[in-house]
C-alpha positions as CSV (number, residue, x, y, z in Angstrom):
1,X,19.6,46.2,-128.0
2,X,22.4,46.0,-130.5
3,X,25.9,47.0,-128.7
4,X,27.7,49.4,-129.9
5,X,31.7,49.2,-130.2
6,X,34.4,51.8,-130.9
7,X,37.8,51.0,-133.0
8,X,38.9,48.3,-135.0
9,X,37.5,45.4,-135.4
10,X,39.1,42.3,-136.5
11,X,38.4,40.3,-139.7
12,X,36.5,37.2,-140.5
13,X,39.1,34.5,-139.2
14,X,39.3,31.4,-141.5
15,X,36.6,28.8,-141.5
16,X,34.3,31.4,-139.4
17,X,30.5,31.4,-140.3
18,X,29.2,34.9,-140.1
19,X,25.8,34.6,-138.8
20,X,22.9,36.8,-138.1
21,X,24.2,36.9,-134.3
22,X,27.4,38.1,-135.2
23,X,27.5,39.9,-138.3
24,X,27.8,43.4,-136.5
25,X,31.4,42.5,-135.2
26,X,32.9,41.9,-138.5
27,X,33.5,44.4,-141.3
28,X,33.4,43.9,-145.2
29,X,36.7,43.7,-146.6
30,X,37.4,47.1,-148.0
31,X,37.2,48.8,-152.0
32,X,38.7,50.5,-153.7
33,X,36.6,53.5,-155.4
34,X,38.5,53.1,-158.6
35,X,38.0,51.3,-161.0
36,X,35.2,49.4,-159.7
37,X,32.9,51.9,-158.3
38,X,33.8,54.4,-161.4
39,X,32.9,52.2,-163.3
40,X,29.3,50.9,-161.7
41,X,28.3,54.7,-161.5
42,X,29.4,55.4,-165.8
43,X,27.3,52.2,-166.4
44,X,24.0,53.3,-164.3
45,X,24.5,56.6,-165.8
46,X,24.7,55.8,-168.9
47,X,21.9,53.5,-168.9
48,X,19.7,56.5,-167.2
49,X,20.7,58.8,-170.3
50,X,19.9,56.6,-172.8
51,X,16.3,56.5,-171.1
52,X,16.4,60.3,-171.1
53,X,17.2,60.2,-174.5
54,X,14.8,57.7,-175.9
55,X,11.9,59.6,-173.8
56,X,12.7,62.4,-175.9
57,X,12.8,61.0,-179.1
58,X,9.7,58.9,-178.3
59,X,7.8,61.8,-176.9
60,X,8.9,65.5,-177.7
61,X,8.1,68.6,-176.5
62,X,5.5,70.2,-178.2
63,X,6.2,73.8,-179.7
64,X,3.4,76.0,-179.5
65,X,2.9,79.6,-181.0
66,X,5.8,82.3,-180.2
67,X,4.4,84.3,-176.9
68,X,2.2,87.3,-177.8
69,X,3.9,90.2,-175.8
70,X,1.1,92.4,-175.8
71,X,-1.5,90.4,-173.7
72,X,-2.2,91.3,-170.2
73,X,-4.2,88.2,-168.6
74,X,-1.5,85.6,-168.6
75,X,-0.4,84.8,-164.7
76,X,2.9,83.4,-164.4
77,X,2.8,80.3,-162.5
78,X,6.3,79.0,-161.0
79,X,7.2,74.9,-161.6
80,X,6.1,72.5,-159.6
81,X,9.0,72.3,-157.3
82,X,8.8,75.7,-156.6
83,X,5.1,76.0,-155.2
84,X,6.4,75.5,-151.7
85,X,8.9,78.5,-152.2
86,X,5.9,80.1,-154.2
87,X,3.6,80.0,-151.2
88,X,6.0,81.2,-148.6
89,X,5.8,84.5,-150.2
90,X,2.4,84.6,-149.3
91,X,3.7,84.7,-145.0
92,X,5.9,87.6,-146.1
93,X,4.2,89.9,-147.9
94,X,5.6,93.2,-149.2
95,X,9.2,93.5,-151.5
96,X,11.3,93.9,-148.4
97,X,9.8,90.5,-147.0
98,X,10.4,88.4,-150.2
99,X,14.3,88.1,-149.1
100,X,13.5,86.5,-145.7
101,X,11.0,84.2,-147.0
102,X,12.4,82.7,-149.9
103,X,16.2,83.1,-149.3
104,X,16.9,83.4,-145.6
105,X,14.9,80.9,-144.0
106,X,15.3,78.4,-146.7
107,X,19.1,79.3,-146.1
108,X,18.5,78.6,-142.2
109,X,17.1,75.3,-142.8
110,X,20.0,74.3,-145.3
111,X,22.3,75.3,-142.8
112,X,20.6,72.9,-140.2
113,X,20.6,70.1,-142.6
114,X,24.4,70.7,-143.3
115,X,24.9,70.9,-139.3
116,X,22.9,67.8,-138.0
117,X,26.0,65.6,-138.2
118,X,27.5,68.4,-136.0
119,X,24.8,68.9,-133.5
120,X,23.7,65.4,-133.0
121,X,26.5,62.6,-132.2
122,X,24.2,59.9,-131.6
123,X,25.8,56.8,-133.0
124,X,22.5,54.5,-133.2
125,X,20.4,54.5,-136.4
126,X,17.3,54.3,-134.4
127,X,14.8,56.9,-135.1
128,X,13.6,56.5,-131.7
129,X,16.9,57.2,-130.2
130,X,17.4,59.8,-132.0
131,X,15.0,62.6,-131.3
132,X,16.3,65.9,-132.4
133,X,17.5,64.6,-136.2
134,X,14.0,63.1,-136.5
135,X,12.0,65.9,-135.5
136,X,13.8,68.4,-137.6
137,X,13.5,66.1,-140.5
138,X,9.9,65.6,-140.1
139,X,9.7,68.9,-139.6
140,X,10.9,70.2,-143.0
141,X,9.5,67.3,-144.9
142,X,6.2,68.8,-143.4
143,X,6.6,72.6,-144.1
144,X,7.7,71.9,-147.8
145,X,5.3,69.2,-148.2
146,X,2.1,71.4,-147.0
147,X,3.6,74.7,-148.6
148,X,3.6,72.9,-151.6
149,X,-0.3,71.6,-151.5
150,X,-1.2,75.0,-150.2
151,X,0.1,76.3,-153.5
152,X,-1.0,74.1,-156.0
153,X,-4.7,74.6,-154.4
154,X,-4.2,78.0,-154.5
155,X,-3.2,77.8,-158.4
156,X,-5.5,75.2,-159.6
157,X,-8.3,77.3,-157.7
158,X,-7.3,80.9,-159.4
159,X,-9.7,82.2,-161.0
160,X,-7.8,84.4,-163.2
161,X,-7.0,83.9,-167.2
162,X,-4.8,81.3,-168.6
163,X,-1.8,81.7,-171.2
164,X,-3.9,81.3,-174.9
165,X,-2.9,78.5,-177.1
């Protein structure tokens, strides 16, 4: 079991090998954010937009027909990463329902995310020692995960018409 220690801790001394034993009771000599980091984070960025825009280029959107206003089959569908939100309205049914199911208890569970560094003060990264930070995240990764499959069954399976073109 790795022990844990509170304060400062001194530096590599001068001729010291840091080994595998050891390496938990020194601490990396400190940087700066700027310029170095600044300028890791432009470069990654920029290479990631130039991919963005050379998958655009190199494979556009295709335009279809304008939208015909005056059919009445088409069934809007929401985006993929809003089936899980998309199938919570289903628990909730009626208009005064869709506020608690797709804004308030989403809104809970932010909170709880933004509070875990609050409400648990565990300092070990252990997922074993820390119980109540991996059950809650196991626990959303669950709900959104299923809501999501739940939805997209429930879509792929609807029997209703389809947007022409």
């Amino acid at each position: 079991m790795v022990d844990i220690r509170y304060g400062p801790r001194e530096p590599v001394e001068e001729g010291e090998v840091v080994t595998e034993e050891n390496v938990f009771d020194h601490y990396d000599e400190p940087q700066g954010f700027f310029p170095g980091q600044v300028v890791a984070d432009l470069t990654v960025s920029t290479f990631l937009l130039a991919i963005v825009v050379v998958l655009a280029y190199a494979v556009p959107a295709p335009l279809t027909e304008p939208m015909d206003i005056s059919t009445t089959v088409y069934v809007p569908r929401p985006e993929w990463f809003f089936f899980f939100l998309d199938q919570w309205l289903l628990y909730f049914p009626g208009a005064a329902l869709i506020a608690v199911g797709d804004v308030i208890i989403p809104g809970l569970f932010v909170i709880l995310l933004l509070a875990i560094p609050w409400l648990d003060k565990e300092p070990a990264y252990s997922p074993a020692r820390r119980p109540f930070v991996t059950v809650v995240g196991l626990l959303v990764i669950t709900v959104i995960v299923l809501n999501m499959l739940l939805a997209l069954l429930r879509i792929v399976n609807f029997t209703g018409g389809t947007p022409a073109g």
